[in-house]
Structure formats: structure tokens, C-alpha cells
TORZA-473381 format. One record per atom (N, C-alpha, C, O): x, y, z. Coordinates in steps of 0.05 Angstrom, whole numbers, padded with zeros to 5 digits, always signed. Each point is the difference from the previous one (the first is absolute). Example, Ala and Ser with C-alpha at 12.3 -4.5 7.8 and 13.67 -1.06 7.14 Angstrom:
! TORZA-473381
+00264-00114+00156 -00018+00024+00000 +00018+00024+00000 +00021+00000+00013 -00028+00021-00027 +00016+00024+00001 -00015+00022+00014 +00010+00022+00004 
//
This chain:
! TORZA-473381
+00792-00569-00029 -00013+00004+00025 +00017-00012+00023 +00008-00023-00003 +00000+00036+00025 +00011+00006+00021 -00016-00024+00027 -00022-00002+00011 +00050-00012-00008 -00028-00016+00025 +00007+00010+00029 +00022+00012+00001 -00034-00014+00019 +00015-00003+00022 +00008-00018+00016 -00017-00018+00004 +00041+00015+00011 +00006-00012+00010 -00006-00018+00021 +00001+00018+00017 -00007-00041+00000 -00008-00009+00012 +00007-00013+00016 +00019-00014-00010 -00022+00007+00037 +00022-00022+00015 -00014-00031+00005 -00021-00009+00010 +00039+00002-00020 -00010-00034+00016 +00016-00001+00013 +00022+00009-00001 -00039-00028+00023 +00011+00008+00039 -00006-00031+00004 -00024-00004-00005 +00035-00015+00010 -00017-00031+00011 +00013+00005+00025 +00024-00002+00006 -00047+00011+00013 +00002-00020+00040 +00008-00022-00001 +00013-00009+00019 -00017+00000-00033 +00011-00035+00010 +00025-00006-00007 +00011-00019+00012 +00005+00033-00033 +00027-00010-00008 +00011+00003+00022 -00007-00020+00011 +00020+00031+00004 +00018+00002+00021 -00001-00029+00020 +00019-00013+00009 -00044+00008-00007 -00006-00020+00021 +00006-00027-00020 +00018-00016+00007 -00033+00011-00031 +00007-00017-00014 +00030-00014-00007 +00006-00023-00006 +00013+00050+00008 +00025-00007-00003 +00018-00004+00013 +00022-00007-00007 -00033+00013+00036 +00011-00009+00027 -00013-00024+00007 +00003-00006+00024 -00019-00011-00037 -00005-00025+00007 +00005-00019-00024 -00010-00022+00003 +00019+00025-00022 +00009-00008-00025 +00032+00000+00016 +00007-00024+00005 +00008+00037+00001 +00021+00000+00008 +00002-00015+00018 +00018-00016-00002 -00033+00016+00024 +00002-00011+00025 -00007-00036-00012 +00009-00018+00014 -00020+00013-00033 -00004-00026+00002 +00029-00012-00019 +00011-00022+00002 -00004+00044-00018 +00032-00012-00019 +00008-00006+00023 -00001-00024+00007 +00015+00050+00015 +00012-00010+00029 -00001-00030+00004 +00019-00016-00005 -00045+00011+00016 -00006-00026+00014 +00002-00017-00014 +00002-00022+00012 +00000+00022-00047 -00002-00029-00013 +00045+00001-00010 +00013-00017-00012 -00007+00039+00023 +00029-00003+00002 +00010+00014-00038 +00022+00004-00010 -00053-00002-00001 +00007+00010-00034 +00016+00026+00002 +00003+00012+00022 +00008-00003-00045 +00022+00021+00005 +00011+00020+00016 -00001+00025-00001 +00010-00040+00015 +00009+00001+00031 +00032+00003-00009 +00011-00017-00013 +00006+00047+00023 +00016+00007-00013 +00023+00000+00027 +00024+00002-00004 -00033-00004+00026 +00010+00007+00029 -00012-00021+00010 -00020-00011-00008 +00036+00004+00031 +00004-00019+00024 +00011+00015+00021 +00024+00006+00003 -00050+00003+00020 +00003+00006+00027 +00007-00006+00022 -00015+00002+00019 +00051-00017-00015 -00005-00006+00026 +00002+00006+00020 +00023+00008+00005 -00044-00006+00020 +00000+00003+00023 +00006-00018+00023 -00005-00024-00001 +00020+00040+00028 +00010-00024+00017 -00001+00016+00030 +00012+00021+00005 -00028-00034+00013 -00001+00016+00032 +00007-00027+00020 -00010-00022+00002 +00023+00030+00007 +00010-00026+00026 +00000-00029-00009 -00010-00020+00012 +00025+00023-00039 -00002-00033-00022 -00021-00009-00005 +00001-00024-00007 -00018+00033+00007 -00020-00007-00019 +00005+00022-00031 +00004+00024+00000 -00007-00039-00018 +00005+00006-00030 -00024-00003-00017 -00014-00020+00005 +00005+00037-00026 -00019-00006-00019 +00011+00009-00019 +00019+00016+00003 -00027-00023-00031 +00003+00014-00030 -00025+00008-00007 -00019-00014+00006 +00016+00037-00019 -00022+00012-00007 +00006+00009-00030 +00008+00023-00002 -00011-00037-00021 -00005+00009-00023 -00019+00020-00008 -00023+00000+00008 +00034+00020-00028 -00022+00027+00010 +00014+00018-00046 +00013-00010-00018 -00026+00037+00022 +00009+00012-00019 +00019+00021-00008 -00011+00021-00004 +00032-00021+00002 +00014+00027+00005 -00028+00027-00004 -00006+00015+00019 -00005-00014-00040 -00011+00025-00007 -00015+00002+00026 +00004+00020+00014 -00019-00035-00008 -00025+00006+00021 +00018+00003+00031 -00010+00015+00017 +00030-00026-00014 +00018+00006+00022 +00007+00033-00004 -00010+00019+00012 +00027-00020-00030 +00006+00027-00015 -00013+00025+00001 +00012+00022+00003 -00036-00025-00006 -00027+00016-00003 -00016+00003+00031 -00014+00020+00005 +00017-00034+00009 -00006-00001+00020 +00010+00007+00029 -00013+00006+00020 +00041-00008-00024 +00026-00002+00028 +00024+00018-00017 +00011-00003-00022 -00009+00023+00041 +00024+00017-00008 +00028-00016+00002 +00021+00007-00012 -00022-00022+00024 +00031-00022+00009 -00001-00011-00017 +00020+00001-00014 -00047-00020+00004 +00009-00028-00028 +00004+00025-00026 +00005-00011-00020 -00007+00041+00016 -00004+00012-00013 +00034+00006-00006 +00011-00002-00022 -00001+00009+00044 +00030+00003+00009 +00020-00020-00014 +00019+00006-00014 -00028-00031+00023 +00004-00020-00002 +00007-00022-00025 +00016-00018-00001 -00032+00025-00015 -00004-00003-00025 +00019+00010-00029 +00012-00011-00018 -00019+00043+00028 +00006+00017-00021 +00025-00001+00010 +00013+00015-00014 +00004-00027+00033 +00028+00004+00002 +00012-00026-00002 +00023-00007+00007 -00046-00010-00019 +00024-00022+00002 +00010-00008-00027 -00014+00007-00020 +00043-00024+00016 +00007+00003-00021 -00015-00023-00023 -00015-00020+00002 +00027+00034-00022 -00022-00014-00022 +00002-00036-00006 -00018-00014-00009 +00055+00003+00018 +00009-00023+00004 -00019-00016+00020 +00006-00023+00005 -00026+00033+00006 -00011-00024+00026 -00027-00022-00022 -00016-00018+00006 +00024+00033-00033 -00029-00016-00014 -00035+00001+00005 -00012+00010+00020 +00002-00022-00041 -00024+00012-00001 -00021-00011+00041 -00022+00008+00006 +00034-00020+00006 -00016-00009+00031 +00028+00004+00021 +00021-00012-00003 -00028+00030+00022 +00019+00002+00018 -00014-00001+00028 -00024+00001+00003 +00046-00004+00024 -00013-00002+00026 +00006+00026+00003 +00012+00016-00014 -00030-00013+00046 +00021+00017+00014 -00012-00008+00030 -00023+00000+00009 +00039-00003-00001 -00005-00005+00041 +00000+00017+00001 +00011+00016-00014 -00028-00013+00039 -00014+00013+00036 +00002-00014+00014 -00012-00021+00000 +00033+00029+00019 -00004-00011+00032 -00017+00013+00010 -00014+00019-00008 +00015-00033+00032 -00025+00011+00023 -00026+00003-00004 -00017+00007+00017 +00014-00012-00041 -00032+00005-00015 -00015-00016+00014 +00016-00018+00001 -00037+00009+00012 -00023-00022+00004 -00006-00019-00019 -00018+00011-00013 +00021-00028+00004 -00013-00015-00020 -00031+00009+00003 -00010+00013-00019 -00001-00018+00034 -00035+00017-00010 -00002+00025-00002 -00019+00009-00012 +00037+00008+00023 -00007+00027-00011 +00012+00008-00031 -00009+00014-00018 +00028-00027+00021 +00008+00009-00035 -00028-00023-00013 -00009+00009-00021 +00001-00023+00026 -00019-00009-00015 -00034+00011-00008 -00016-00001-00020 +00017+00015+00056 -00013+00024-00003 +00002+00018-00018 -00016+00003-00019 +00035+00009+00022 +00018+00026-00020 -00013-00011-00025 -00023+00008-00006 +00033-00024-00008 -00008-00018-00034 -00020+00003-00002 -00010+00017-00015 -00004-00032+00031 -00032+00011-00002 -00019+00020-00005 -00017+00001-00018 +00024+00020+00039 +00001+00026-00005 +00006+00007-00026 -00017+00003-00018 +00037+00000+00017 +00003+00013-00037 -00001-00005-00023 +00006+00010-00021 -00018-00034+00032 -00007-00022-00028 -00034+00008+00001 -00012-00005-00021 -00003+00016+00044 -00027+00003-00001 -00010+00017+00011 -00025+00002+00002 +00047+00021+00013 -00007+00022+00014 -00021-00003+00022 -00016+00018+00004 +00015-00048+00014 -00011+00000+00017 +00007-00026+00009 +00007-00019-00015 -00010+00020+00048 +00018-00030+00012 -00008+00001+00028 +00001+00021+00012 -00009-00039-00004 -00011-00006+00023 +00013-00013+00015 +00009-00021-00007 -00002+00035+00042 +00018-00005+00014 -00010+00002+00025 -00019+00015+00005 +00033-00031+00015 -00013+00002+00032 +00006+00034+00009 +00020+00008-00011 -00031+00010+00026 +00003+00015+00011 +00020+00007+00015 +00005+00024+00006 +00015-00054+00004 +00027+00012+00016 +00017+00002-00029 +00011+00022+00000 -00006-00034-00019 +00007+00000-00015 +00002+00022-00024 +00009-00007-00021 -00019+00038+00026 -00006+00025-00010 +00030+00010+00001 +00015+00010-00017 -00013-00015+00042 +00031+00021+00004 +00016-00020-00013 -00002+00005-00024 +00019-00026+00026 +00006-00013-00019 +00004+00010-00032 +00020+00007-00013 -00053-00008+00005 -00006+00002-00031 +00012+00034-00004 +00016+00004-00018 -00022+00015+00032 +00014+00025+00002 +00025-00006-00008 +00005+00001-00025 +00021-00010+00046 +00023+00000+00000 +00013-00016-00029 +00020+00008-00011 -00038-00031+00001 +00014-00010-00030 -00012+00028-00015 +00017+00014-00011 -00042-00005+00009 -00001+00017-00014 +00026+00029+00005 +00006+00009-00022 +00000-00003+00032 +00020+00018+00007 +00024-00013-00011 +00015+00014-00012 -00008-00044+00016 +00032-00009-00006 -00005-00003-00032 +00018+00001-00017 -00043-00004+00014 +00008-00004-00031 -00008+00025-00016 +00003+00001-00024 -00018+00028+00042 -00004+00018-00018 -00028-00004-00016 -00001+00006-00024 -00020-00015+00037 -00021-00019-00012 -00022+00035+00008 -00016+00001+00019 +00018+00016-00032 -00017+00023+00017 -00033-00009-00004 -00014-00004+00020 +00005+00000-00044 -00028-00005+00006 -00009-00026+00028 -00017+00005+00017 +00033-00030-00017 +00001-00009+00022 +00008+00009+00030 -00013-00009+00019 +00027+00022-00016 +00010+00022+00025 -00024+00009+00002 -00013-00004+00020 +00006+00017-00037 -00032+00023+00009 -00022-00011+00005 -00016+00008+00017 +00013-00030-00035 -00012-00015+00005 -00007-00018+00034 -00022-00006+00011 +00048+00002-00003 -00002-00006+00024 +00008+00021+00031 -00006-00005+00023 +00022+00031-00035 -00017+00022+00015 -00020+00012+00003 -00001+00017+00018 -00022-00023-00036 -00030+00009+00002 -00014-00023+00010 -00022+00003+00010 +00035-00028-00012 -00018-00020+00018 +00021+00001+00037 -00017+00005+00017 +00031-00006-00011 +00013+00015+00024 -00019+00025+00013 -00009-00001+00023 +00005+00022-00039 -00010+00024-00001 -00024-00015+00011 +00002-00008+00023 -00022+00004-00034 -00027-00011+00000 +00003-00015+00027 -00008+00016+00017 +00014-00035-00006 +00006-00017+00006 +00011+00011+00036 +00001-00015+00020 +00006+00039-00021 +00009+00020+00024 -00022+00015+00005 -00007+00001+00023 -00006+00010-00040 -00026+00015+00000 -00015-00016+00010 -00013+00009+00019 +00007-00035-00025 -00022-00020+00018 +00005+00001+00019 -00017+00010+00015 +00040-00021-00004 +00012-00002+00033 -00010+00029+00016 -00009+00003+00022 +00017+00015-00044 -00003+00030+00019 -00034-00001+00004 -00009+00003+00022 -00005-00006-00043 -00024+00001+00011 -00016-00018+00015 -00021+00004+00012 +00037-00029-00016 -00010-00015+00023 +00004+00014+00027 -00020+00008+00013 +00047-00003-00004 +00014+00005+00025 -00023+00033+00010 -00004+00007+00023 -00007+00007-00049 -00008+00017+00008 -00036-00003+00006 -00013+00017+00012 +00000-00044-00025 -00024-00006+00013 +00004-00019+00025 -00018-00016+00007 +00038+00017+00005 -00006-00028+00023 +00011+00029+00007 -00019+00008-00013 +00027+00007+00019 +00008+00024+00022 -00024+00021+00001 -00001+00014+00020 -00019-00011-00042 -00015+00018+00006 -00025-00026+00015 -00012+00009+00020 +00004-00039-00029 -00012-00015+00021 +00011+00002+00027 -00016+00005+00018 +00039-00009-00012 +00005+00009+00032 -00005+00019+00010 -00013+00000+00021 +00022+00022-00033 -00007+00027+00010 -00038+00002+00002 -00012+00012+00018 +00001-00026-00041 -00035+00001+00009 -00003-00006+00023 -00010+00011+00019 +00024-00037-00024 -00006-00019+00035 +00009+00009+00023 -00010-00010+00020 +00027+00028-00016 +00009+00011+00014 -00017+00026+00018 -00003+00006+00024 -00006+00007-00057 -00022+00024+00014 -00030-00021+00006 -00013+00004+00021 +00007-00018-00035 -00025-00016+00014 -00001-00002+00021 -00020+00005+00014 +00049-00015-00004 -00001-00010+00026 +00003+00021+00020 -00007-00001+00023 +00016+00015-00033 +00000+00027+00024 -00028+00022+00000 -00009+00009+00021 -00002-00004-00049 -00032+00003+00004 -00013-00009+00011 -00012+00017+00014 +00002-00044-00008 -00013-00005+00005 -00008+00002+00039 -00022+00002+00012 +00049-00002-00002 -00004+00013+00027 -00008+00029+00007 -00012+00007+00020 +00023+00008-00042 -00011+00030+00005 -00031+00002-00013 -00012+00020+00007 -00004-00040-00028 -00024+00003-00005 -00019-00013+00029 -00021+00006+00010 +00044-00029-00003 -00020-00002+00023 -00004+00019+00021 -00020-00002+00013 +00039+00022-00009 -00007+00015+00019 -00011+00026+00003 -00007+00013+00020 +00006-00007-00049 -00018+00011-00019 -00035-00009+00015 -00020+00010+00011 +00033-00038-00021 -00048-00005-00009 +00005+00000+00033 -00020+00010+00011 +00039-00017+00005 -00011-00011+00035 -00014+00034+00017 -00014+00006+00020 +00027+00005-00042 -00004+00037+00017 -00024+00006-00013 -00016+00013+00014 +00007-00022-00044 -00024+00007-00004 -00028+00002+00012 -00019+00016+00006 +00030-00055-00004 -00020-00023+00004 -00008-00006+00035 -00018-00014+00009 +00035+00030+00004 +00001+00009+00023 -00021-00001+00020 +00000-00025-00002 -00015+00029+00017 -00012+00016+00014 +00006+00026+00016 +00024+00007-00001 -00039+00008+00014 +00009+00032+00002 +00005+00010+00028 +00005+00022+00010 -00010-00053+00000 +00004+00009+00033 +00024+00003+00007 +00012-00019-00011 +00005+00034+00025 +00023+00024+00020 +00013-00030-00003 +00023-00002-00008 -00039-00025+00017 +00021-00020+00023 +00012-00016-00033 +00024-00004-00003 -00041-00001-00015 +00014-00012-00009 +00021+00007-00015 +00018-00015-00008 -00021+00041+00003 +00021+00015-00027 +00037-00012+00025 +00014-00019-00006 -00011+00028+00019 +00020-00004+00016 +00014-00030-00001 +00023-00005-00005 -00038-00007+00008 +00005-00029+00000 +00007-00011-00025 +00013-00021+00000 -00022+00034-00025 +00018-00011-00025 +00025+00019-00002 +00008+00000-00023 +00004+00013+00036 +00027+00013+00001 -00005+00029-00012 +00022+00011-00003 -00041+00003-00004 +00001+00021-00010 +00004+00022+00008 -00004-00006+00023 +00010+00031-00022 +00013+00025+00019 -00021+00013+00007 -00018+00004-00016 +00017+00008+00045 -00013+00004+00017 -00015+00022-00012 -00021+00006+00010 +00029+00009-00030 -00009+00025-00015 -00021-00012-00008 -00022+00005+00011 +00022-00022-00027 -00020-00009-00018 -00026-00008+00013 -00020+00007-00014 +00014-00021+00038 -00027-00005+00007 -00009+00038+00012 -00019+00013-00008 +00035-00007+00024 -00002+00030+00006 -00012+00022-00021 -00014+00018+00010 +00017-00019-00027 +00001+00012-00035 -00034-00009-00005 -00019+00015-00002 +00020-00043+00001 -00037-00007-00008 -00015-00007+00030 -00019-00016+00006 +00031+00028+00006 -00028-00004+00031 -00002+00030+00001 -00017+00008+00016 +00034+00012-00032 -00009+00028+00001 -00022+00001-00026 -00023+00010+00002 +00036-00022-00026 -00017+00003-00020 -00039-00013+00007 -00020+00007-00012 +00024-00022+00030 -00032-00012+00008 -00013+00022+00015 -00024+00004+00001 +00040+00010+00010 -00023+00017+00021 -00001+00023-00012 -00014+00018+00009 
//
């Protein structure tokens, strides 16, 4: 008898193993690479994984697979110009596929993502950019349609008054004249009375 086939699927592995990893990271356990970064002399080391670098960044991917086999089982490699918090950012990121950063700091996180070839991070931070332009636009586009209200309010409301003042009127010859109205017009309803 013939069975069929079946999938086992676990949601949670992916996440599980990006925080299983992320904590080897932090406790420094098989840590095969040393990151250093350096911007206007300030320096950090960042112990990290080839694979998850690898897997993650088309540059440490570059990087890796071309270096020679003599550098032994833990090697560096410097970045200048890097930020020490944004490459720390960056780690984060791909150690947990999410990283929390000030708002001026987006374009920034873009540009390491681009130097290092980081595309889910790039997109990542062009859809928050994206998002993030779209608010502004719709802000900029409700405070311009409130002006423009306020604008016609304010100009209605003189033509409603002179509206209700012609209604609300009385019908005698002397006064129609005296609120500025054209001479046709009382002429027009002192014919319509008789």
C-alpha cells in the first residue's frame, strides 16, 4: 500500500534560528569572522558568522568565497567609513531581520545596505523611505486642502451675507440702493408689486 506524501512546514524555524544565531553572535560562540569597522577614528570589532554574513550580504558573500584557504579557520576583514552603529545596525538586522533605528538614520541604513549588497535590508529600508514620503505627501496634502476650506469659508461667508441681507431686506425703492445693489433690481420688484 502506497502512502502519500506530506509536508512538514514549522513557522517558527526560521525565526528560531535567527535568534539561536543571534545569541551564539552575542555570547562570541562560533564566531568564525571579526568585523572591523572604522569612521573618523572611531573603531569597533564585531564578531559575527561567515555563513550568516555570507547568506545575507552579497560583498561578505564575495568576500569569503575568494579568500584564500591559508587565512585559517577565523579571519578579519575591515570597512572604512562604516559607522560603528550602523554596521551594528546592519548585524542586527541579519541576525533578526529587524532593527530599530532613528528616522534620520534610514538613509544611512539604505547606503550600508547598498555598500554591502544587503538587498532584503535595502528594501527593507526603501519601503520604509517609501512609506515615510507618502505620510509627508499626505500630510502636505491635508493642511492644503484645510487652507483652501478656510479660505472658501472665508470668502462665503460675505457672499452668504449678502445673500440673507437681500433676502432679509425690506422692499422699499430707498433702501434696496443704499446696500449697493443695481438700480435694475429695485426697478424689476416695484414693477413686480403693482
Amino acid at each position: 500500500m502506497e502512502s502519500n506524501p506530506v509536508l512538514l512546514e514549522s513557522k517558527s524555524s526560521p525565526i528560531n534560528l535567527l535568534n539561536e544565531m543571534q545569541q551564539l553572535r552575542l555570547l562570541g560562540h562560533l564566531c568564525d569572522v571579526t568585523v572591523s569597522v572604522e569612521y573618523q577614528g572611531v573603531r569597533a570589532e564585531f564578531p559575527a558568522h561567515k555563513a550568516v554574513l555570507a547568506a545575507t550580504s552579497k560583498f561578505f558573500k564575495e568576500v569569503f568565497l575568494n579568500e584564500k584557504s591559508m587565512d585559517g579557520p577565523r579571519s578579519n576583514v575591515f570597512l572604512n567609513e562604516v559607522q560603528v552603529a550602523d554596521f551594528a545596525s546592519f548585524l542586527e538586522f541579519v541576525y533578526t531581520a529587524r532593527v530599530e533605528v532613528e528616522e534620520d538614520r534610514v538613509q544611512r541604513m539604505l547606503e550600508i545596505a547598498e555598500k554591502l549588497k544587503c538587498l532584503d535590508l535595502s528594501e527593507t529600508c526603501f519601503q520604509l523611505k517609501k512609506q515615510m514620503l507618502e505620510s509627508v505627501l499626505l500630510e502636505l496634502q491635508n493642511f492644503s486642502e484645510s487652507q483652501n476650506s478656510e479660505e472658501e469659508s472665508a470668502a462665503h461667508p460675505s457672499v452668504a451675507t449678502a445673500a440673507e441681507v437681500e433676502r432679509d431686506a425690506p422692499d422699499s425703492p430707498v433702501a434696496r440702493p443704499s446696500r449697493g445693489a443695481s438700480p435694475e433690481a429695485p426697478a424689476a420688484k416695484s414693477k413686480e408689486k403693482t
